[in-house]
N, C-alpha and C positions, 0 to 999 in steps of 0.2 A: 504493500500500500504506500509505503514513501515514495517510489516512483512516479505515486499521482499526485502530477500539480496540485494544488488547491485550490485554483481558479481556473478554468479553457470557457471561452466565451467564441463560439464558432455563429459567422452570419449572422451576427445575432441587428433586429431590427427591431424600431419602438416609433408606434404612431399612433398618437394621442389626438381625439376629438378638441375641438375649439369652436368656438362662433362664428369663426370663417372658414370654418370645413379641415379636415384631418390634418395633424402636423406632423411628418416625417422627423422625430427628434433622434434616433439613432440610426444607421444605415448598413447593414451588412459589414458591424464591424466584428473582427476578431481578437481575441486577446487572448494572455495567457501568462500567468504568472507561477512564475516557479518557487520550490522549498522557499525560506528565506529571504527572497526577493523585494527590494522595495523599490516601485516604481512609481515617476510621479505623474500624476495625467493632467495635462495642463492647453490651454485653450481660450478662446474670447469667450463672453459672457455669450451663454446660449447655444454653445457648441454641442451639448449635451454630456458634458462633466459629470454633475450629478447626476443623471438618470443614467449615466452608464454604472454608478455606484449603486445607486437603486436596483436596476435591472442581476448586478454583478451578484449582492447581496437577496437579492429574491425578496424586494420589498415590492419587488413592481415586477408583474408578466412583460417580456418581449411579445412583441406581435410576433416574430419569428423569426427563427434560429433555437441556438441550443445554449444555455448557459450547466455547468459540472461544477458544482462545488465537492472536492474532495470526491470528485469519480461517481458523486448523484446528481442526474439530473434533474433538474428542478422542476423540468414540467412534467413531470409522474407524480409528484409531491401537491399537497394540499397546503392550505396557511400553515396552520397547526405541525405538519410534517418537514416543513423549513423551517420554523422555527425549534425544532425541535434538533435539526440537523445543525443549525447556528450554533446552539448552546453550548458553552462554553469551545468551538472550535472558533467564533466569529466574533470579532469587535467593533464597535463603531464609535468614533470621534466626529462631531459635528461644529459645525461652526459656534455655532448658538448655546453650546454645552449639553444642555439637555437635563441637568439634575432635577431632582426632584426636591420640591421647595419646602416640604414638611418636612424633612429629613435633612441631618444633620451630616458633616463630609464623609465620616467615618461610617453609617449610615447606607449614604448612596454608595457606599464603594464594596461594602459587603452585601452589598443587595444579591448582584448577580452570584456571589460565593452563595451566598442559604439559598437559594432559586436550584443551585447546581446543589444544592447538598453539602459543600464543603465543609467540615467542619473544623472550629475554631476562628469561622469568618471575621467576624470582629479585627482579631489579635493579627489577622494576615492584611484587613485594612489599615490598621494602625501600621503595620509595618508598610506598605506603599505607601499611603500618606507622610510618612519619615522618608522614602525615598522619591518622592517628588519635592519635598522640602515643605511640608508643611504639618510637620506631627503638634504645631503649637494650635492648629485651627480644628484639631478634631473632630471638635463638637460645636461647630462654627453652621447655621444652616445659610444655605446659598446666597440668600441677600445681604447675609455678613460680609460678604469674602469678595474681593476684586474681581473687575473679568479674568485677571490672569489665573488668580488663584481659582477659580469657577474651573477652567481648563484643565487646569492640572491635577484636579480632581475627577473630573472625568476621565484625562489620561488615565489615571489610578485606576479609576473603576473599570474601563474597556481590556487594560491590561494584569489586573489582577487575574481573571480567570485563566490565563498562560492558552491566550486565544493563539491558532495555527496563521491565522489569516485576520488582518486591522486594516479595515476602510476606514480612511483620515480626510473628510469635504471641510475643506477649509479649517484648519485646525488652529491656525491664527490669524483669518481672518477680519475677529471682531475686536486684535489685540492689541495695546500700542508695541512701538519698533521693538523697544527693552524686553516687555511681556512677551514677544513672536519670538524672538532667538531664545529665551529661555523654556517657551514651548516646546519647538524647535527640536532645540539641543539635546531636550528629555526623550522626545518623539524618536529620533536617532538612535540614540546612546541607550533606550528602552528596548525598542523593536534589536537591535542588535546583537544586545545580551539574554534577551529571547527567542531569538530564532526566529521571530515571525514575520510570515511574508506580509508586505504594506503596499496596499493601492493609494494612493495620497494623492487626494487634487487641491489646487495651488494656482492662484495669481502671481505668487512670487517665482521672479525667475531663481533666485539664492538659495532658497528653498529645495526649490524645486534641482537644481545644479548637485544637490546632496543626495540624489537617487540614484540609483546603478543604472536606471535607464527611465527616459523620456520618453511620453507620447504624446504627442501635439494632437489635438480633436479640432477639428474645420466640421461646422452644419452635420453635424454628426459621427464622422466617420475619421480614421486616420490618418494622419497626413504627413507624419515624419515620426519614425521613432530613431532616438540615437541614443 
């Protein structure tokens, strides 16, 4: 089974309804991300960046083609059977963060640990929370805590489960310059000492320059990967 990628996206095409009649937002593109691999997907606003994260992650059906995460294809699978396939193999990091505002940092980060079962969840969120640099904010709930710090707690939470495969749409997006390189640099220096392969879309050329390899998205489809 280590021989299979954890991402093959073959043909894959997405055509969404509008007011003005169907919109071609992905195009017979193909991808493929190997073990370990972090690749950055990068593009003008509208290219279809994020629905190719969506389509990639099984949050969204392709109109057609084939997306395989970890050697299943997704269109045999039901909500409930992708989501179940994600659990703890799949991570996501969003622009916007995504925490959950009743809950405190240490909180949202052992979420998905009790969801998976793990136990001693708590005690493994305090220890990421110490390795993002923030074991003083524990018990901090999200309107407490900076955009930066918001982040970095989410990083915490997508990479506690020692996810195979982390979708990163914008991950410093919403940060200032200081805040983005120290996302950044976590984002890197995380995913590397885990193993885990990173689809990561990016406005930043710098950022993005930090991948093992580039793929430029034009109206859907690909248009240079280097």
């Amino acid at each position: 089974m280590d021989d299979i990628p954890p991402l093959v996206m073959q043909d894959v095409s997405l055509t969404l309804p509008s007011a003005a009649g169907p919109v071609e937002i992905l195009r017979n593109l193909s991808l493929t991300l190997d073990h370990g691999e972090r690749v950055a997907l990068v593009g003008p606003s509208g290219s279809g960046k994020s629905s190719l994260i969506a389509v990639a992650a099984g949050l969204e059906r392709p109109s057609a083609g084939r997306v395989q995460l970890f050697g299943q294809d997704l269109s045999r699978m039901d909500e409930d059977g992708r989501a179940r396939l994600r659990r703890g193999k799949v991570s996501l990091v969003f622009q916007s963060f995504h925490l959950l505002s009743n809950m405190t940092a240490e909180e949202n980060v052992a979420a998905p640990l009790e969801i998976a079962g793990r136990p001693g969840a708590i005690a493994e969120a305090r220890a990421w929370l110490d390795r993002v640099g923030l074991s003083a904010r524990l018990r901090h709930y999200p309107h407490q805590l900076s955009g930066g710090e918001q982040q970095r707690v989410a990083l915490a939470r997508a990479l506690a489960p020692s996810p195979a495969l982390l979708f990163a749409d914008e991950p410093t997006g919403n940060l200032d310059s200081a805040n983005a390189r120290h996302v950044a640099d976590l984002l890197f220096e995380l995913t590397e000492q885990s193993g885990a392969a990173m689809l990561l879309v990016t406005h930043d050329p710098e950022l993005a320059a930090r991948a093992q390899r580039v793929v430029t998205l034009r109206d859907g489809a690909p248009v240079l990967t280097a």
